[in-house]
C-alpha positions as CSV (number, residue, x, y, z in Angstrom):
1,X,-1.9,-126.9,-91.8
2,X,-0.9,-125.2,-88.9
3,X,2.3,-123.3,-88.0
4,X,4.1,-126.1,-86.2
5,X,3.0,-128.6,-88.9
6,X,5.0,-126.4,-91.1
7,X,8.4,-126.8,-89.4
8,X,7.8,-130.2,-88.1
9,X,8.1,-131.3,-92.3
10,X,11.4,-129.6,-92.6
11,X,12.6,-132.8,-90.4
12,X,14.5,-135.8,-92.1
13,X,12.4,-138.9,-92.4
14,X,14.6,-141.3,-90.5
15,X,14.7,-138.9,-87.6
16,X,10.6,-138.2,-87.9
17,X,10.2,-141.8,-87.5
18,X,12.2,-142.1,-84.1
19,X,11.7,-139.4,-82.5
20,X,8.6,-138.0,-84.7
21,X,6.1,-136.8,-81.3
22,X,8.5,-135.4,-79.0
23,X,10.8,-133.2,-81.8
24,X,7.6,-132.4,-83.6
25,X,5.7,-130.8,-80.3
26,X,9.1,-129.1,-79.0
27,X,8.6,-127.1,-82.4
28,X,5.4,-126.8,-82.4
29,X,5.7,-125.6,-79.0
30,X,8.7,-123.5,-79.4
31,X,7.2,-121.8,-82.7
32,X,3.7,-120.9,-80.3
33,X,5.8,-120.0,-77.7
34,X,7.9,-117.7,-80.2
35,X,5.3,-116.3,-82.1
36,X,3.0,-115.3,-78.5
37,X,6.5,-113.6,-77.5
38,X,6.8,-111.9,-80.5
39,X,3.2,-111.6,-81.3
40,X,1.9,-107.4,-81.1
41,X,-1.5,-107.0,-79.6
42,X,-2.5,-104.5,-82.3
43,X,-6.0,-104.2,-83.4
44,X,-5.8,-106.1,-87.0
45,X,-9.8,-104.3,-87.7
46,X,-8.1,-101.2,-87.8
47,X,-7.6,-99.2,-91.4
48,X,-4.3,-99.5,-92.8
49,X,-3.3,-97.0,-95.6
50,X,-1.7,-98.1,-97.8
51,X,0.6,-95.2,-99.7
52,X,1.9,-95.7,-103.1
53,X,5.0,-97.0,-104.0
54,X,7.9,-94.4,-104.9
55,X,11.1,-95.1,-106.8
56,X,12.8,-94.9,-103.1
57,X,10.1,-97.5,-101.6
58,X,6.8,-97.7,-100.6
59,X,6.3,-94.6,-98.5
60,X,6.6,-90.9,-99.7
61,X,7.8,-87.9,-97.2
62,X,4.6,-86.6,-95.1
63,X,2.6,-84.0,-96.8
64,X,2.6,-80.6,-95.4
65,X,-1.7,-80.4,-95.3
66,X,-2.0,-83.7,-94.3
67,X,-0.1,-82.3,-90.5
68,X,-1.9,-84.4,-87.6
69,X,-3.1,-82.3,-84.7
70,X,-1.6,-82.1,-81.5
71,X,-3.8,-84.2,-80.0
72,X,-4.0,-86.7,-82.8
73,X,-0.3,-87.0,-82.7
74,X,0.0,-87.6,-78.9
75,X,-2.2,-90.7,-79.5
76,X,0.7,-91.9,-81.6
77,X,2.6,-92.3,-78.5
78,X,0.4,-95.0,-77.3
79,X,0.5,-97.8,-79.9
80,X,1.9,-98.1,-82.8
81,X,-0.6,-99.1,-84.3
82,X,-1.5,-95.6,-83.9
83,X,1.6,-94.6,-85.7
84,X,0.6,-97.0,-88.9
85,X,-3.2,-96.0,-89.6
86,X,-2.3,-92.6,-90.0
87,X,-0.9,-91.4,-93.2
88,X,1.4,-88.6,-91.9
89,X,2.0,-91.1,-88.7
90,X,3.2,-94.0,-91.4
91,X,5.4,-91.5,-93.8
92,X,7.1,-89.8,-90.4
93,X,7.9,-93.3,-89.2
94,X,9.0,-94.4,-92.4
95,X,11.4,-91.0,-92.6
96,X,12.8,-91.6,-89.3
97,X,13.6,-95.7,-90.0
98,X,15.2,-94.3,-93.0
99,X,17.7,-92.1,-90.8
100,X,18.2,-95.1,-89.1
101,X,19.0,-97.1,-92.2
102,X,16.2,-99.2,-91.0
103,X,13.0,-98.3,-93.3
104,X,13.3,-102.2,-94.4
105,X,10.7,-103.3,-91.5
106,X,8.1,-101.0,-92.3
107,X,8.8,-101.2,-96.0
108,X,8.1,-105.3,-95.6
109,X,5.2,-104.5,-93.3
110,X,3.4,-102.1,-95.6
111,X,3.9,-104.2,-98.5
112,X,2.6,-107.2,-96.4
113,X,-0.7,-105.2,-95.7
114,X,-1.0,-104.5,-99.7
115,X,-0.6,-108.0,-100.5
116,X,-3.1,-109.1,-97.6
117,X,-5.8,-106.8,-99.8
118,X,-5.0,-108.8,-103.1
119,X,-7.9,-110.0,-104.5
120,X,-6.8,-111.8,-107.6
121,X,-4.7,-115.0,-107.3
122,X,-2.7,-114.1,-110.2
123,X,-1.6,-110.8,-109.0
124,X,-1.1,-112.4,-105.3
125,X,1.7,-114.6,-107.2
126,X,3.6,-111.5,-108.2
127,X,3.1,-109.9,-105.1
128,X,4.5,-112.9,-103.2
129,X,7.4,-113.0,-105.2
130,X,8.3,-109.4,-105.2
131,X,7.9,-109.5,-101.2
132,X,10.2,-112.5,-101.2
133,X,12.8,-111.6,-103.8
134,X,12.9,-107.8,-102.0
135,X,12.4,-108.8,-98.1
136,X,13.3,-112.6,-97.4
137,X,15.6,-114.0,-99.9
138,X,18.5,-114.7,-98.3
139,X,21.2,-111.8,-99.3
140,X,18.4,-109.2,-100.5
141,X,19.0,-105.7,-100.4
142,X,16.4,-105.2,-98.3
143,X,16.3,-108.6,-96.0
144,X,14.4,-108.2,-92.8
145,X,15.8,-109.7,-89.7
146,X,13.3,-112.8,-89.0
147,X,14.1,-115.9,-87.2
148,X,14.9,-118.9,-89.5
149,X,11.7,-120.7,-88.0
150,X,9.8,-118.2,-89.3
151,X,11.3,-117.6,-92.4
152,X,11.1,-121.3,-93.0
153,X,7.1,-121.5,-91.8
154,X,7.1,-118.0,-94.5
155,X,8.7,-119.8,-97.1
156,X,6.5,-122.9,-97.2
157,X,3.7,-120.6,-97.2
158,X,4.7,-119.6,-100.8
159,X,3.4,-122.8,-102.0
160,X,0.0,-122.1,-100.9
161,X,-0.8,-118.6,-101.6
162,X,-3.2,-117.3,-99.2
163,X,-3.8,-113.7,-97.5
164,X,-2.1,-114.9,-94.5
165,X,1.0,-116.5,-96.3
166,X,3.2,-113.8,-94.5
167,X,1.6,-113.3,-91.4
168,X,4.1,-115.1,-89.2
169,X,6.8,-113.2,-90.7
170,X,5.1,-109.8,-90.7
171,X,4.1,-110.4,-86.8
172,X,7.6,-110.7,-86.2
173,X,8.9,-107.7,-87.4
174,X,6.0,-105.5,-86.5
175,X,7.1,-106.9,-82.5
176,X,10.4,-106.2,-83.7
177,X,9.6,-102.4,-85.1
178,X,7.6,-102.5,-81.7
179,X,10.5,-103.1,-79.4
180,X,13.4,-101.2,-80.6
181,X,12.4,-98.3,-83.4
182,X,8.9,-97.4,-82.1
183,X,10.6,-96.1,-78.5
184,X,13.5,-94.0,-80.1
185,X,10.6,-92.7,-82.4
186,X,8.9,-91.1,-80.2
187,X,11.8,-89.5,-78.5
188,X,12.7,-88.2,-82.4
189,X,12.6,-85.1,-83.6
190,X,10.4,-85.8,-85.8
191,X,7.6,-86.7,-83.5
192,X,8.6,-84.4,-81.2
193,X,8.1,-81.6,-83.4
194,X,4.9,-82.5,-84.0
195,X,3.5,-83.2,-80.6
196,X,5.3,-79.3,-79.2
């Protein structure tokens, strides 16, 4: 079932059966169209690691040995992807969205890229539901901004466990992390200092 199949069943019956091909390809083609915009053009081969969770969330404060080079860190300044395969990279970017009151994106990202390395479908259920209980339910503490498309494509997902069930979702905010936090990172401090 594809994306726009997803949204197209959210559609009342009566209203499917009138108008059922044109509304169902303008959503198809608006949810493409949404998810190209939004899509990042990271490198999904690369090596994600994945810290352990702490009471605060998933990401601890970077370790002092673990300090990037100069050079390493510069590269940080040219994806972020960059930032996210690095440990130090991930726990700087993680302290900075947190002084930001923002660490919910990379929070929902990170634990995304956990559950996408689930093996067991048992332990995928709980995973699914902690991400959606924490992340998408509607009034969570730590809700990530996602467009209701999406969170309705997400949310159907759920039925159908899979290691792409939040992919949509996790596309957007990464494009969204992308866009606005990953640009006033690098003019931080906290990169700065790293990079001097």
């Amino acid at each position: 079932m594809t994306e726009g199949q997803l949204v197209c069943q959210s559609v009342s019956l009566p209203y499917m059966m009138s108008n059922s091909h044109s509304y169902c390809r303008a959503k198809q083609i608006k949810v493409k169209f949404g998810t190209l915009l939004q899509r990042p053009d990271h490198d999904s081969t690369k090596t994600v690691i994945i810290p352990p969770k702490t009471a605060e969330g998933y990401l601890e404060a970077p370790p002092k040995l673990d300090r990037p080079s100069r050079e390493e860190a510069s590269l940080w300044g040219k994806a972020l992807d960059n930032v996210l395969i690095n440990s130090y990279g991930l726990a700087t970017f993680w302290s900075f969205l947190k002084s930001e009151f923002s660490e919910e994106n990379l929070e929902f990202w990170v634990a995304c890229e956990d559950y996408k390395r689930t093996g067991e479908q048992s332990r995928m259920a709980g995973k699914a539901e902690g991400i959606y209980k924490e992340f998408l339910k509607t009034g969570a503490q730590k809700e990530v901004n996602i467009d209701h498309l999406t969170k309705d494509a997400t949310l159907k997902n759920l039925a159908s466990l899979s290691p792409t069930t939040f992919d949509l979702a996790q596309r957007q905010v990464f494009a969204l992390m992308e866009k606005d936090s990953y640009g006033r990172f690098l003019k931080s401090n906290q990169y700065q200092d790293i990079i001097k």
